[in-house]
Structures are given as structure tokens and as C-alpha cells.
BARO-112340 format. One line per 8 residues: number of its first residue (from 1); their letters; for each residue x, y, z of C-alpha. Coordinates in nm, 2 decimals, decimal comma. Each point is the difference from the previous one (the first is absolute). Example, Ala and Ser with C-alpha at 12.3 -4.5 7.8 and 13.67 -1.06 7.14 Angstrom:
BEGIN
1) AS) 1,23:-0,45:0,78 ~ 0,14:0,34:-0,07
***
This chain:
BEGIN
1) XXXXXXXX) 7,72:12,73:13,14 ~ 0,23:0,03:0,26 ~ 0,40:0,15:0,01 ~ 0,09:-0,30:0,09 ~ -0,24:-0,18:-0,27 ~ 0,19:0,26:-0,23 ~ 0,34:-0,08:0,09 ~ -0,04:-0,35:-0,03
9) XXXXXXXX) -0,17:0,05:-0,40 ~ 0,30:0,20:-0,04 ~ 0,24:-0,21:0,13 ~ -0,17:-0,29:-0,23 ~ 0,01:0,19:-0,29 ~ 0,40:0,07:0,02 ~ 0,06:-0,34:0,07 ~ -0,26:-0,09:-0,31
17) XXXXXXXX) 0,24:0,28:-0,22 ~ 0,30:-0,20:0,07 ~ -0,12:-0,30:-0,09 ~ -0,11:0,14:-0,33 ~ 0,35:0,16:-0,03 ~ 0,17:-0,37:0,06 ~ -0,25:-0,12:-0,25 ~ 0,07:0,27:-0,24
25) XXXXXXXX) 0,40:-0,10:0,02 ~ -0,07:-0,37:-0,01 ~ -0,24:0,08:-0,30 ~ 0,35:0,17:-0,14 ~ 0,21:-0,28:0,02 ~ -0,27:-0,26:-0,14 ~ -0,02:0,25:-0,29 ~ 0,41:-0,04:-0,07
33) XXXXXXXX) -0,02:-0,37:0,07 ~ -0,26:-0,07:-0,23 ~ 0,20:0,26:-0,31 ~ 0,27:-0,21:0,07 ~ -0,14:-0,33:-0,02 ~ -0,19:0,14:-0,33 ~ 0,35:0,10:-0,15 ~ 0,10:-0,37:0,05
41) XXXXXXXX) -0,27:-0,13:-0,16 ~ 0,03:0,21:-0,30 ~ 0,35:-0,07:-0,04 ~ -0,05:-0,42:0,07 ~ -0,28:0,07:-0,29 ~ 0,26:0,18:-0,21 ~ 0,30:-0,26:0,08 ~ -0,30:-0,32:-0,12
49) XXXXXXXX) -0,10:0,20:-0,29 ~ 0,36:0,02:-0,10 ~ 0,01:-0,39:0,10 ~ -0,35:-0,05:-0,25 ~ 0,22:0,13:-0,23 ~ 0,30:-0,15:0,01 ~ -0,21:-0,35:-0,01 ~ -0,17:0,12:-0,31
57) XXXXXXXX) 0,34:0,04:-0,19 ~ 0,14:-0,31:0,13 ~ -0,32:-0,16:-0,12 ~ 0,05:0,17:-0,34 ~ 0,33:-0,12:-0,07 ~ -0,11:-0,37:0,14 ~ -0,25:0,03:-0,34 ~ 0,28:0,08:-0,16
65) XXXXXXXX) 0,20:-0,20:0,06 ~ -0,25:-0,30:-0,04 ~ -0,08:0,15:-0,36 ~ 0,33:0,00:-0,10 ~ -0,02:-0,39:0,14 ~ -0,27:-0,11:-0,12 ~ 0,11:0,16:-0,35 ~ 0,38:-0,19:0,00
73) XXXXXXXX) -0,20:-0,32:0,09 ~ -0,23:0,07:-0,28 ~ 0,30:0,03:-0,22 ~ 0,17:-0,29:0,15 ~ -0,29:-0,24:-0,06 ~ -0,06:0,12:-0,34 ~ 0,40:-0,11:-0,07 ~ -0,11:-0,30:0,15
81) XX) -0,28:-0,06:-0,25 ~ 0,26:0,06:-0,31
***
């Protein structure tokens, strides 16, 4: 291999180390983008759980209330009956 073979290697292999050094930052950022898009996605899963919840309670005091309903009716027809 010749100097200028040689030069030309070298050359291609600084040029090939900066590329990896771009790739490496670009890498970097990618890396913080995708913790913070993870972070949002935990917290939209935290904020729906908290939603699931809040449906489940409403729901509970719906049955409730439809209880207590159905029981006042039950008592209304049975004064109806007397």
C-alpha cells in the first residue's frame, strides 16, 4: 500500500469517526426524546387510571342510588296494594 493509499484510509477513517460521533449525539437526543415521551405515557396511564376510578365510584353510587329506587318503589307499590 501506497502513502498516498495510506493517507486516503486515513483520511476515510476520520471522516468515518465523525460520523460515528454525530451518530453517537443523535443517538443521545433519541435516548431523551424517547424518556420523555415514556414519562408522558406513564403519566396519561396514571391520569386514566385515576379516570377508571373515578367511573367506578360514579357507577357505585348509580347502584345506589337505583337500590334506594327500586326499594321506595317497592314500598310505594306495596301502599298501593293496601
Amino acid at each position: 500500500m501506497n502513502d498516498k493509499e495510506k493517507q486516503y484510509l486515513l483520511v476515510e477513517i476520520s471522516h468515518l469517526k465523525e460520523e460515528l460521533e454525530e451518530a453517537d449525539k443523535t443517538n443521545d437526543i433519541l435516548q431523551l426524546e424517547n424518556d420523555d415521551l415514556r414519562t408522558e405515557v406513564m403519566k396519561a396511564d396514571q391520569r386514566t387510571c385515576l379516570v377508571i376510578e373515578e367511573i367506578g365510584e360514579k357507577m357505585n353510587q348509580v347502584l345506589e342510588i337505583d337500590s334506594k329506587v327500586d326499594r321506595i318503589l317497592a314500598i310505594l307499590d306495596g301502599d298501593k296494594k293496601d
